[in-house]
C-alpha positions as CSV (number, residue, x, y, z in Angstrom):
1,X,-44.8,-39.0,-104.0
2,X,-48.2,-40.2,-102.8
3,X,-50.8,-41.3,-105.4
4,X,-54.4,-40.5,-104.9
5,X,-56.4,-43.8,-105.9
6,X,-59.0,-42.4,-108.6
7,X,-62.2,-44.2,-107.4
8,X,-63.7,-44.2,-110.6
9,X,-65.3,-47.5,-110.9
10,X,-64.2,-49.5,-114.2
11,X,-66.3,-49.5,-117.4
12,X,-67.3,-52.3,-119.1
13,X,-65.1,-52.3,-121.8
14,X,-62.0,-52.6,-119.5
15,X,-63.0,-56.3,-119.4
16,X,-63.9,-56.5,-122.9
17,X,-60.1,-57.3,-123.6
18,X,-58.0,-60.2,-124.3
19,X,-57.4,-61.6,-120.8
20,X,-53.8,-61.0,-121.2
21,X,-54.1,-57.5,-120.9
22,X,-56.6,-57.2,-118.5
23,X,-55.1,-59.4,-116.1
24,X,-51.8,-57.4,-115.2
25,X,-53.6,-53.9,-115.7
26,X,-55.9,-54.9,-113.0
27,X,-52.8,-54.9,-110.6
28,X,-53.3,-51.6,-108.1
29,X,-57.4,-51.5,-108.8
30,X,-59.7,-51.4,-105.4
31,X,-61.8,-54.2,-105.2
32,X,-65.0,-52.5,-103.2
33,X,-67.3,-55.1,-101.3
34,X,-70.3,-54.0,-99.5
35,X,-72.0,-55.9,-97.1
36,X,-74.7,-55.4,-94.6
37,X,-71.9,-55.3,-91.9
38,X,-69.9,-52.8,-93.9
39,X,-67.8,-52.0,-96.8
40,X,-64.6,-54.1,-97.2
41,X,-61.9,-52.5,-99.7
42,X,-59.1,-54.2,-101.4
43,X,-56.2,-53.4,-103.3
44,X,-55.5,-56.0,-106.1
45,X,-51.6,-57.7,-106.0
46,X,-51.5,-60.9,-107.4
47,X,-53.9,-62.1,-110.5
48,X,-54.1,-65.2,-112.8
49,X,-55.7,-65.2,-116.5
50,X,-57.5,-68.7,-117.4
51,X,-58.1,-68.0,-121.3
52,X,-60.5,-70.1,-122.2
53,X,-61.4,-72.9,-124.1
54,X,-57.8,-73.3,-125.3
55,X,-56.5,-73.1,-121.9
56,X,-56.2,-76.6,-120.4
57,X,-56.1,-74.7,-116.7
58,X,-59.5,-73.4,-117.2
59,X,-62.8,-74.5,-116.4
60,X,-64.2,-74.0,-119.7
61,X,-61.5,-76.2,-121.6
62,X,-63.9,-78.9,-121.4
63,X,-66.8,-76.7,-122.4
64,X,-70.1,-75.0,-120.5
65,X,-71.7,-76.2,-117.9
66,X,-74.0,-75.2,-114.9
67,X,-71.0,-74.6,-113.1
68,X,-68.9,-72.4,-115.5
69,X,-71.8,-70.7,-117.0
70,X,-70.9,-67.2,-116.0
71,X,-67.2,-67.4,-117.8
72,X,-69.1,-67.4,-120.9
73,X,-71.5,-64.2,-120.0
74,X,-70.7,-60.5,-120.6
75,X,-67.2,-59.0,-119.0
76,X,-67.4,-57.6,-116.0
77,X,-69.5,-60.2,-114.3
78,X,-67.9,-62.5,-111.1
79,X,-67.5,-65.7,-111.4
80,X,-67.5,-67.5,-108.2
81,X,-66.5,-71.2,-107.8
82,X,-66.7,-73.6,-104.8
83,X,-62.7,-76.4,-104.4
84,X,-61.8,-78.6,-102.6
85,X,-65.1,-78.7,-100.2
86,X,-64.3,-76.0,-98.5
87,X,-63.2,-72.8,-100.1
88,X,-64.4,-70.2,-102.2
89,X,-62.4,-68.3,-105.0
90,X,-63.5,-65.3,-106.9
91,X,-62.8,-64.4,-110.6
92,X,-63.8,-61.5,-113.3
93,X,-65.1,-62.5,-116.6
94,X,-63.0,-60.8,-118.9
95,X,-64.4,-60.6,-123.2
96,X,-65.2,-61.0,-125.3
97,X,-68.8,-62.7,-124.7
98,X,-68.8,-66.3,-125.3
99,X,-65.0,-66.6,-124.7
100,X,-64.9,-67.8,-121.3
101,X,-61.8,-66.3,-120.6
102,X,-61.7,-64.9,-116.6
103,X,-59.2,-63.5,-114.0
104,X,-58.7,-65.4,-110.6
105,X,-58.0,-63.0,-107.9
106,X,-55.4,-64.0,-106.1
107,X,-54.3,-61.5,-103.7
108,X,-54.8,-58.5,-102.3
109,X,-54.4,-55.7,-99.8
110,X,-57.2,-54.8,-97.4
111,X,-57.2,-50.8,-97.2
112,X,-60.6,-50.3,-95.9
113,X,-62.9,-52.6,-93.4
114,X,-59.7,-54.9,-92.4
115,X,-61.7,-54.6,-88.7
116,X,-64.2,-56.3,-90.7
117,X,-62.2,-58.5,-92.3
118,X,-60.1,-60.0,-89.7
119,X,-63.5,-61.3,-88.2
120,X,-64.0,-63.6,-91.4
121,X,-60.3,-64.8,-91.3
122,X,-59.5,-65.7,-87.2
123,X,-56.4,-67.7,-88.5
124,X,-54.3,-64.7,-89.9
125,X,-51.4,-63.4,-88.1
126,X,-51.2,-60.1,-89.1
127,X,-53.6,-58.1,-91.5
128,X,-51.1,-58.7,-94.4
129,X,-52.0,-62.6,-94.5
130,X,-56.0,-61.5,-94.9
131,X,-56.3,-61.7,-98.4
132,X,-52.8,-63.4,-99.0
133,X,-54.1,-66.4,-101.5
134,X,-57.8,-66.9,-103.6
135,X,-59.6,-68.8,-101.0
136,X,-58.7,-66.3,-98.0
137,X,-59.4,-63.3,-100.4
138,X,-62.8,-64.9,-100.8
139,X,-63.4,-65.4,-97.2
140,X,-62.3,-62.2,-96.0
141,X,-64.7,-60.7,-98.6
142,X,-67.1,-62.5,-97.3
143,X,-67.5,-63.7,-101.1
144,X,-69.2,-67.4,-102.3
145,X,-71.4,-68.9,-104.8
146,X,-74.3,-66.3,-103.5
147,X,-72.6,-63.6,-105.9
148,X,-72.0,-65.8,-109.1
149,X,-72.8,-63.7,-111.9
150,X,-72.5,-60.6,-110.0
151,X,-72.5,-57.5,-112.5
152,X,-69.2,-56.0,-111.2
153,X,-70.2,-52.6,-113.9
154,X,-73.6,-52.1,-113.0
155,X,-75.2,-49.1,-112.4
156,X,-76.4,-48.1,-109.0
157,X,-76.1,-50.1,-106.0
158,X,-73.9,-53.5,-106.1
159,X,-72.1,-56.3,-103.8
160,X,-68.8,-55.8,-105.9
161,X,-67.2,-53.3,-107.4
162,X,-63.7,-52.6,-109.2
163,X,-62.4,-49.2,-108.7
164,X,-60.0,-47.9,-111.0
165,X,-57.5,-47.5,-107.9
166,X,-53.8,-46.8,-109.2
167,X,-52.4,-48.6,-112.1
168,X,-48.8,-50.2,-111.3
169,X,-45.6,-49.4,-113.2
170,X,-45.0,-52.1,-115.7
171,X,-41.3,-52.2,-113.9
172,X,-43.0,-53.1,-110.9
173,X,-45.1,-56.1,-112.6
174,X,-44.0,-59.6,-112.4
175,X,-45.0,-62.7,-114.3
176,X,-44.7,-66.4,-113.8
177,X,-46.5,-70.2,-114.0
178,X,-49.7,-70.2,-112.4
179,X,-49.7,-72.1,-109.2
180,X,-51.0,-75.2,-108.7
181,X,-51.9,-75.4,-113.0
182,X,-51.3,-79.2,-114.1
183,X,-49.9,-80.0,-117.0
184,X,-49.8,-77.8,-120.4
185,X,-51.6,-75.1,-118.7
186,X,-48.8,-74.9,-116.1
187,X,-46.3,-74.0,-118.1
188,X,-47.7,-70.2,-118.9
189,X,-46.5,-67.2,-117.3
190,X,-49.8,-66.4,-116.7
191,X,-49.7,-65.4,-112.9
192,X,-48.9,-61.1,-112.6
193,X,-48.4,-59.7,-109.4
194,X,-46.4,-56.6,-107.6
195,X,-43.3,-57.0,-107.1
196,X,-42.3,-57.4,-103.5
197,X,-45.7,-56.8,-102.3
198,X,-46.1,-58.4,-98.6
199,X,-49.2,-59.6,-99.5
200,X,-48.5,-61.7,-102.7
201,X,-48.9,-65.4,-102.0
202,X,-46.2,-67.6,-102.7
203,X,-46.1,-69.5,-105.7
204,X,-46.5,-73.6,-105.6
205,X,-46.1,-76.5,-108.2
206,X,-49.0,-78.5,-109.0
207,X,-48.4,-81.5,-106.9
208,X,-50.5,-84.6,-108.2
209,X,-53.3,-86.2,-105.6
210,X,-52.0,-89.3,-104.3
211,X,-54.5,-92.1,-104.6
212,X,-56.0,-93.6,-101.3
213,X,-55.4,-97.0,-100.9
């Protein structure tokens, strides 16, 4: 049986949730990115919840600052951080306000503009390897600090929209450590993604920086 994805776009109070439930009922939603080129449209498989100020994996553990600013805003905003020097990696603020609990999107499938797409990420092999992680999500949305604080529920016209898409089984849901978390905050089953989705990245152990000497 074919489902039609309902392209209602989602209301506010879908991210005025505990992060824990928002995070795996995102699975299956359409991601919607317009750009001057074109629209690019995603279907969300992998997520990751960061919840807050008791979460030692989050950017706000430590507090707000300039750079965290929007995690602490109204749900439904995008929060858009710059790692490593190089890459960009895209999350949805999730309530409620002052919180600063967010969802890192960490994979998905490209169902619409992957033309588009492929021109923003020359290094994948095929088109299921064009959203297959945060940072090349990102890049083949064309996303970066530009569309911090995004209103993802605005009305009218917007960079970035979530569509209410299909909502996965909870059969076909999945949950583990978050890659790459250090300490404490790698110990939560706090990734979700679709099970044996081809586009899921795979998961990695936080592996400690070895000092230059």
């Amino acid at each position: 049986m074919i489902v039609t994805p309902d392209r209602t776009p989602l209301p506010r109070e879908f991210f005025d949730r505990p992060v824990l439930e928002v995070a795996p009922d995102l699975l299956g939603r359409l991601l919607v990115r317009t750009t001057p080129d074109g629209p690019i449209e995603l279907r969300l498989t992998e997520v990751e919840a960061y919840e807050g100020p008791d979460d030692p994996g989050s950017h706000a553990y430590r507090g707000r600052t300039a750079r965290n600013d929007v995690m602490f805003g109204p749900p439904g905003h995008v929060y858009v951080y710059f790692t490593y020097g190089m890459w960009h990696c895209m999350n949805l603020v999730c309530g409620p306000e002052g919180r600063a609990s967010a969802v890192l999107l960490r994979a998905g499938e490209i169902t619409e503009g992957a033309e588009l797409a492929r021109t923003r990420r020359l290094s994948a092999r095929n088109d299921k390897e064009l959203a297959k992680g945060p940072a090349r999500l990102a890049t083949a949305l064309d996303v970066d600090r530009a569309l911090d604080g995004t209103d993802a529920c605005a009305l009218g016209e917007t960079p970035l929209r979530v569509l209410t898409g299909a909502a996965v089984p909870s059969d076909q849901v999945r949950s583990g450590p978050r890659t790459g978390v250090a300490g404490d905050g790698g110990v939560h089953p706090w990734r979700f993604w679709i099970a044996h989705d081809p586009t899921v990245s795979p998961y990695r152990a936080h592996t400690p920086r070895r000092r230059r000497t």
